[in-house]
N, CA, C and O atoms as a DFTB+ gen file, in Angstrom:
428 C
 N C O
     1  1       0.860      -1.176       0.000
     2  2       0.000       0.000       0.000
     3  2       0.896       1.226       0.000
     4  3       1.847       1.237       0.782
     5  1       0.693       2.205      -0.762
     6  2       1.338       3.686      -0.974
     7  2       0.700       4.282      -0.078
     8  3      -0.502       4.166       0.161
     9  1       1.683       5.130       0.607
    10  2       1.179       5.940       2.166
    11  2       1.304       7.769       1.700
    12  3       1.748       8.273       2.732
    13  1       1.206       8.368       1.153
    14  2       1.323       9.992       0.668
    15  2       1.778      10.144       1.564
    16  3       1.448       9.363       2.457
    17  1       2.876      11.296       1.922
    18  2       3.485      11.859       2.491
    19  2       3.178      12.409       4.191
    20  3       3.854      12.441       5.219
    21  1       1.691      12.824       3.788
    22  2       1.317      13.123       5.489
    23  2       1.008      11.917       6.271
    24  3       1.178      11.880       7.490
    25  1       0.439      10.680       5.410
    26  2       0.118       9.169       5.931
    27  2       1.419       8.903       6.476
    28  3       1.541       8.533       7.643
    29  1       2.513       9.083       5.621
    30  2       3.720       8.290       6.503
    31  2       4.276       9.297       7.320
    32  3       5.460       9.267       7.655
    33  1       3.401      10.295       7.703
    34  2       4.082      10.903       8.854
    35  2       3.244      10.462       9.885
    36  3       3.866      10.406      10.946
    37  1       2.607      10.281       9.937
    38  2       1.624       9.797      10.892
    39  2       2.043       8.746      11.839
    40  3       2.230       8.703      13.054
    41  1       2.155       7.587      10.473
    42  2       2.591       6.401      10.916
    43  2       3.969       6.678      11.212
    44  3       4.163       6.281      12.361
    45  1       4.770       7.052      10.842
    46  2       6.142       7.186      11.782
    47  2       6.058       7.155      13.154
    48  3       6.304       6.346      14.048
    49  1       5.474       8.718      13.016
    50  2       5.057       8.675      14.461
    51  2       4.488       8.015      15.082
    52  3       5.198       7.515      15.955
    53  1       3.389       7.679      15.113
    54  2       3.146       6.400      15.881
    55  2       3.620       5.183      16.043
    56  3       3.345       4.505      17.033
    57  1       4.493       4.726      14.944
    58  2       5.622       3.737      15.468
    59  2       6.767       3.855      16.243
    60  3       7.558       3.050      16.735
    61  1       6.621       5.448      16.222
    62  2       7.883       5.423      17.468
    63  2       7.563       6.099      18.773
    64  3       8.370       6.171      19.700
    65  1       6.250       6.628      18.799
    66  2       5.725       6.679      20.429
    67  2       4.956       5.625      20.776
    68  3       4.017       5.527      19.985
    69  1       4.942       4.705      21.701
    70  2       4.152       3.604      22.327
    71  2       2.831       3.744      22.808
    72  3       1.870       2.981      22.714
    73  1       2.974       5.060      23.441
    74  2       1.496       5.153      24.201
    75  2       0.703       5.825      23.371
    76  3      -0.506       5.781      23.598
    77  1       1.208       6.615      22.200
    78  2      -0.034       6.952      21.268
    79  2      -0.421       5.292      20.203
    80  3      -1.479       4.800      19.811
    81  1       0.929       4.908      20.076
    82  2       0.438       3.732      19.354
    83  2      -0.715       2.941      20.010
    84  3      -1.669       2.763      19.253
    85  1      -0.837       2.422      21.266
    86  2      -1.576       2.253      21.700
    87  2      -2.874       2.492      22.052
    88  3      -3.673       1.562      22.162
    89  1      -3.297       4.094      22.318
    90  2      -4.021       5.054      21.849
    91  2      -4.624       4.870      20.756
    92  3      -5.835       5.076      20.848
    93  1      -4.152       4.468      19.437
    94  2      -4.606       4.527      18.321
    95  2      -5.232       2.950      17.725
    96  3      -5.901       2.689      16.726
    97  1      -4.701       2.105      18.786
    98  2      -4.848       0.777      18.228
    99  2      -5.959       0.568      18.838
   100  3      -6.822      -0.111      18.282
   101  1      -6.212       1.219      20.374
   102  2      -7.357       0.866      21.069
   103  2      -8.582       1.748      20.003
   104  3      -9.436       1.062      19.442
   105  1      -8.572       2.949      19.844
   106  2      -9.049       3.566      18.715
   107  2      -9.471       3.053      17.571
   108  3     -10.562       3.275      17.047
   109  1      -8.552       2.310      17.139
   110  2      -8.965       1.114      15.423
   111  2      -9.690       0.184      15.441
   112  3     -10.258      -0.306      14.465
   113  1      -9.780      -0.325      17.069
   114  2     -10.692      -1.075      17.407
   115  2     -11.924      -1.081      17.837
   116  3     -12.747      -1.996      17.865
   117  1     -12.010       0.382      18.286
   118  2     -13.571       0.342      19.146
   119  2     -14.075       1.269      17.664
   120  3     -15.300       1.352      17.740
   121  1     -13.683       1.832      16.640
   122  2     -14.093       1.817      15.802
   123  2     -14.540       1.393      14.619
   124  3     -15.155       2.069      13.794
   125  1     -14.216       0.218      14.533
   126  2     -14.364      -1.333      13.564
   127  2     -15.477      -1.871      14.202
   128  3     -16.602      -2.052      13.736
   129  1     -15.150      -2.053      15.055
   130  2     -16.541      -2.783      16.401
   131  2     -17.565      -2.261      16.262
   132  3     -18.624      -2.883      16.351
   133  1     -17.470      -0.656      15.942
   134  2     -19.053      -0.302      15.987
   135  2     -19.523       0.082      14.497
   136  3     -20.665      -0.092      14.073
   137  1     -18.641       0.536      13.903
   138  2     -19.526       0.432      12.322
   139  2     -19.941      -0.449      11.502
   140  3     -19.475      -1.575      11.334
   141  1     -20.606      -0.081      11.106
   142  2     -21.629      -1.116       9.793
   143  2     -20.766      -1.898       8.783
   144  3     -20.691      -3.125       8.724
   145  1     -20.076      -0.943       7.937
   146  2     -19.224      -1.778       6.839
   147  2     -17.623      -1.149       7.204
   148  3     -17.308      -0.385       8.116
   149  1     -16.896      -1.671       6.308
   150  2     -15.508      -1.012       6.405
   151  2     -15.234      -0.240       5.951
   152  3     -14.191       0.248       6.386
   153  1     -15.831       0.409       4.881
   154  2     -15.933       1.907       4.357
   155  2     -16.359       3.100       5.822
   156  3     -15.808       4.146       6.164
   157  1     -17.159       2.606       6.211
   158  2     -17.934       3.691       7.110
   159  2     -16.557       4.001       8.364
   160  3     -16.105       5.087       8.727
   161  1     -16.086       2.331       8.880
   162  2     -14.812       2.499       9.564
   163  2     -13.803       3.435       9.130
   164  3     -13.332       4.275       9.897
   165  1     -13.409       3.301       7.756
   166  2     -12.175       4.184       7.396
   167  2     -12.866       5.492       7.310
   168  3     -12.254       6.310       7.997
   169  1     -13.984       6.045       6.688
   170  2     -13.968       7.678       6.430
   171  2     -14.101       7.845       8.060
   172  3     -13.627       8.886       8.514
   173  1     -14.699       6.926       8.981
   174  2     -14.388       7.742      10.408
   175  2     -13.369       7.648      11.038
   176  3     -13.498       8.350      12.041
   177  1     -12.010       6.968      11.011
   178  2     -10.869       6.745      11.093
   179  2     -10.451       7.729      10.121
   180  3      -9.935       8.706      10.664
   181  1     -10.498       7.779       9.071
   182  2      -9.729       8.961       8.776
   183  2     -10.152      10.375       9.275
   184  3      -9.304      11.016       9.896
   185  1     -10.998      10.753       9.129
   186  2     -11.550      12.145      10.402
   187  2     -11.006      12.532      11.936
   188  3     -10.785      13.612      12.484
   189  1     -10.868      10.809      12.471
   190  2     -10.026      11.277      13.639
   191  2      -8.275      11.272      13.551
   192  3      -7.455      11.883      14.237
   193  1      -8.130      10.521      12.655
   194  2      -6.383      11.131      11.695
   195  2      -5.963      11.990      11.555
   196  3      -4.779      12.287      11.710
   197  1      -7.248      12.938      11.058
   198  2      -6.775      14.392       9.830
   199  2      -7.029      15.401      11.998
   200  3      -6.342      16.385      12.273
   201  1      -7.966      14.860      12.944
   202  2      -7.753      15.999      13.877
   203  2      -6.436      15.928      14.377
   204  3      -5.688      16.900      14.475
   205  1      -6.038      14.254      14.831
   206  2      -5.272      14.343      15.303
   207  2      -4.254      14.917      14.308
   208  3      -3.510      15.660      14.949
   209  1      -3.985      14.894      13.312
   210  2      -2.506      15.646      12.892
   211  2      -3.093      17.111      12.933
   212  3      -2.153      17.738      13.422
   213  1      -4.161      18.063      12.688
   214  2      -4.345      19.134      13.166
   215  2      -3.558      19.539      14.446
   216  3      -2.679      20.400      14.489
   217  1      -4.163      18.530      15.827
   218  2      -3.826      19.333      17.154
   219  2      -1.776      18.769      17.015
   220  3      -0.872      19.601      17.082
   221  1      -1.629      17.819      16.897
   222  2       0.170      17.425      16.409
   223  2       0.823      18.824      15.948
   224  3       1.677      19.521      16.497
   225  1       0.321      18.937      15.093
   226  2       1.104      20.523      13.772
   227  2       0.545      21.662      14.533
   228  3       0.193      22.737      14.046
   229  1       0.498      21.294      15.857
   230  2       0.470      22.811      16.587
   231  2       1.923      22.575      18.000
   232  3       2.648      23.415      18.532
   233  1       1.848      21.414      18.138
   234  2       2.897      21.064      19.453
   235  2       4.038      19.972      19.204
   236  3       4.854      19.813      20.112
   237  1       4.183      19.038      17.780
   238  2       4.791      18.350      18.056
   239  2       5.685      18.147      16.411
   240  3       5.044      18.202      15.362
   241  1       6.977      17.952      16.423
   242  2       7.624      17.540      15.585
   243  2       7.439      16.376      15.111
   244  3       7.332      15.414      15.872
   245  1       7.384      16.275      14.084
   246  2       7.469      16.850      12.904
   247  2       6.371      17.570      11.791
   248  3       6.408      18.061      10.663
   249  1       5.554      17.347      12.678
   250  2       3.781      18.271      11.900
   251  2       4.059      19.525      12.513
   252  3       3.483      20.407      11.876
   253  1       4.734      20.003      13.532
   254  2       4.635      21.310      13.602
   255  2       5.574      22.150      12.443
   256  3       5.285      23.311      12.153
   257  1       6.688      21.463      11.834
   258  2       7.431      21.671      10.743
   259  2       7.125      21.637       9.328
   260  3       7.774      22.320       8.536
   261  1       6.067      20.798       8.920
   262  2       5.442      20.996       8.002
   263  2       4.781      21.760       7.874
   264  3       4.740      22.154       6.708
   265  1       4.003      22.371       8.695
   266  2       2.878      22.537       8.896
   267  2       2.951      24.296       8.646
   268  3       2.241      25.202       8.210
   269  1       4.186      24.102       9.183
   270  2       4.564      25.524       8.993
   271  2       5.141      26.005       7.636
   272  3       4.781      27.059       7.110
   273  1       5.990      25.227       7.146
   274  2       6.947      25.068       6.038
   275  2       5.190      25.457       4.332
   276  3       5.016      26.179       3.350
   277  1       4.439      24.344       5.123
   278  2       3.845      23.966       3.680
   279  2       2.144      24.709       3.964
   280  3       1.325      25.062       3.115
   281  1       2.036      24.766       5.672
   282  2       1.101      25.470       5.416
   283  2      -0.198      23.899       6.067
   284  3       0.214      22.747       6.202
   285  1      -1.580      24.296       6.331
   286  2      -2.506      23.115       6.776
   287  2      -3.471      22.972       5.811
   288  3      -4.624      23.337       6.042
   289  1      -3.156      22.492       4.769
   290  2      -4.210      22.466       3.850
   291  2      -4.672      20.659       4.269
   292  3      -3.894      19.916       4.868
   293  1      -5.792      20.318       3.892
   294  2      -6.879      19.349       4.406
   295  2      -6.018      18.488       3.294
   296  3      -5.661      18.875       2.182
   297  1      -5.800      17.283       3.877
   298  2      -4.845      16.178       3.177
   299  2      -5.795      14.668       3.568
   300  3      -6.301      14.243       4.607
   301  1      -5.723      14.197       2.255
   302  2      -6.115      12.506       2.363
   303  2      -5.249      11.602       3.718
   304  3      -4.066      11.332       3.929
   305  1      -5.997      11.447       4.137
   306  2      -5.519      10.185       5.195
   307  2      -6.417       8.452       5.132
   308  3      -6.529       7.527       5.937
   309  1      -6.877       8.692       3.808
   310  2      -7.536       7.629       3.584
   311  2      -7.053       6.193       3.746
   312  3      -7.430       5.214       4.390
   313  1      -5.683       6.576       2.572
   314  2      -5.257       4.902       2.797
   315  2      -4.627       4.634       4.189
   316  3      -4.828       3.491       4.599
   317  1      -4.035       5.300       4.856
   318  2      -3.563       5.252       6.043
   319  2      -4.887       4.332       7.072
   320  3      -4.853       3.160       7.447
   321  1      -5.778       5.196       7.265
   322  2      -6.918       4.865       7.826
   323  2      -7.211       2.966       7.691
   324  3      -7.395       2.053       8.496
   325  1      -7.114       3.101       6.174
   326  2      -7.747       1.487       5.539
   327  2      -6.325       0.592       6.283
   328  3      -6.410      -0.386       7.026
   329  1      -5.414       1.089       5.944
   330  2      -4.146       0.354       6.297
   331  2      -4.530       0.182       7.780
   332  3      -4.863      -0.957       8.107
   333  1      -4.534       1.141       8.726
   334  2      -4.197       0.703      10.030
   335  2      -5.561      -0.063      10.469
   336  3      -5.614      -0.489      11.623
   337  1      -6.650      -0.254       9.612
   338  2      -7.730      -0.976       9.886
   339  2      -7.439      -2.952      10.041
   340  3      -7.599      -3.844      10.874
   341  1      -6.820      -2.730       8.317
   342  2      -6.083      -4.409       8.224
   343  2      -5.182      -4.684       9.480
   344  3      -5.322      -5.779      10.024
   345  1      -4.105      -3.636      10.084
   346  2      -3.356      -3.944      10.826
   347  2      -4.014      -4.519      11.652
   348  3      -4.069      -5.749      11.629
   349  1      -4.918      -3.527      12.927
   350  2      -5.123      -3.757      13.869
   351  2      -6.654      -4.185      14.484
   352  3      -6.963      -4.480      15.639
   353  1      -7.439      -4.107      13.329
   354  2      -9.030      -4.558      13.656
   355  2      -9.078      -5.838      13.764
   356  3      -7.945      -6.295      13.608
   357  1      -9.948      -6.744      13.984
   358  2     -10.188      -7.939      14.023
   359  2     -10.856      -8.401      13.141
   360  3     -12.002      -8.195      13.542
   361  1     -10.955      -9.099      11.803
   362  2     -11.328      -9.697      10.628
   363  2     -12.804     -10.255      11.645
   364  3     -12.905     -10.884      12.698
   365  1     -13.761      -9.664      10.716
   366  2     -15.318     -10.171      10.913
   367  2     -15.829     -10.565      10.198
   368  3     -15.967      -9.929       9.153
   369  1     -16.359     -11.742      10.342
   370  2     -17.035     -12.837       9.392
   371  2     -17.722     -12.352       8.502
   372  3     -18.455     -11.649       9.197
   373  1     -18.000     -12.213       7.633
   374  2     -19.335     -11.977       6.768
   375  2     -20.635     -12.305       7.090
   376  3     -20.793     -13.402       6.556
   377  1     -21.295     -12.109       7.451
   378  2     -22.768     -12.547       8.017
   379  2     -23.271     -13.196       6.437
   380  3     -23.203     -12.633       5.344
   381  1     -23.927     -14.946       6.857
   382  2     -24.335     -15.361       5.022
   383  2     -25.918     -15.593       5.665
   384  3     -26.432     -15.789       6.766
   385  1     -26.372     -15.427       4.109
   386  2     -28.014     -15.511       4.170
   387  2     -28.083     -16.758       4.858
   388  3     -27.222     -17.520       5.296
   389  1     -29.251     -16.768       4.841
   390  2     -29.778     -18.419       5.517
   391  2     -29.933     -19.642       4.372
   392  3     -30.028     -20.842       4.629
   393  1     -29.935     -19.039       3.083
   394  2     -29.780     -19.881       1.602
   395  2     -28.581     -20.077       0.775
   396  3     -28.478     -20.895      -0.140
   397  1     -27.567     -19.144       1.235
   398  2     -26.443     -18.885       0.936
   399  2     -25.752     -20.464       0.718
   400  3     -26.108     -21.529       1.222
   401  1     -24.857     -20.232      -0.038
   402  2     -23.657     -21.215      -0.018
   403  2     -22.482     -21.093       0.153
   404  3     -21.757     -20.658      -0.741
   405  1     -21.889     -21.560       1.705
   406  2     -20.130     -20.810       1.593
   407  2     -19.133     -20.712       0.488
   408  3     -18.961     -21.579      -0.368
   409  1     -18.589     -19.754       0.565
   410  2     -17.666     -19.645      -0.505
   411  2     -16.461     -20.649      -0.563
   412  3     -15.860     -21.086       0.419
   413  1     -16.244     -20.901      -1.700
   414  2     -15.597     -21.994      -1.678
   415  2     -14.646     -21.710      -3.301
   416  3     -15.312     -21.684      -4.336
   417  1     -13.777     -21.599      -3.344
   418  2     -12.659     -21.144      -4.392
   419  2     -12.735     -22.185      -5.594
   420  3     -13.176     -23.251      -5.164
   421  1     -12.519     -22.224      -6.638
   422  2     -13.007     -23.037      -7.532
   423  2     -14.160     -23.662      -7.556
   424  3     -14.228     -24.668      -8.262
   425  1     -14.954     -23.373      -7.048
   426  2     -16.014     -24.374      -6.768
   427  2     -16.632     -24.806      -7.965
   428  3     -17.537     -25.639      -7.927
């Protein structure tokens, strides 16, 4: 997956502070848990991305350096979002009709 420039700042950062990583994982989770599909998960995962690098690019390196340098214009954090979903959510079954037939690969 290709991360744009503010995505892999993100994730930097959070791979190298623990307790936001954590923060964010507990976050990926209680937000997977409660939405409907995985679309609905990521545009609301990405919303709380784009604040958190808002309040970051006021107190913390390296968003306060950009931020300044390039300015806060509203940036995709989409794939980021989808990415840290695969990472850290828990794969949920597909709910099948009651007529359904499991999927089954060549079948």
């Amino acid at each position: 997956m290709s991360l744009n420039r503010a995505e892999q700042m993100v994730f930097d950062y959070l791979q190298q502070q623990p307790d936001e990583k954590r923060h964010w994982q507990h976050k990926v989770t209680g937000i997977s848990a409660r939405a409907r599909d995985p679309h609905g998960a990521a545009l609301e995962l990405e919303g709380e991305l784009w604040r958190f690098f808002e309040e970051r690019s006021g107190v913390a390196s390296p968003f306060r350096e950009t931020a300044q340098r390039e300015g806060l214009r509203r940036t995709s954090l989409r794939n980021l979002a989808e990415y840290l979903l695969r990472l850290w959510a828990p794969v949920k079954a597909r709910p099948r009709g009651e007529n359904e037939e499991p999927w089954r690969p060549y079948a």
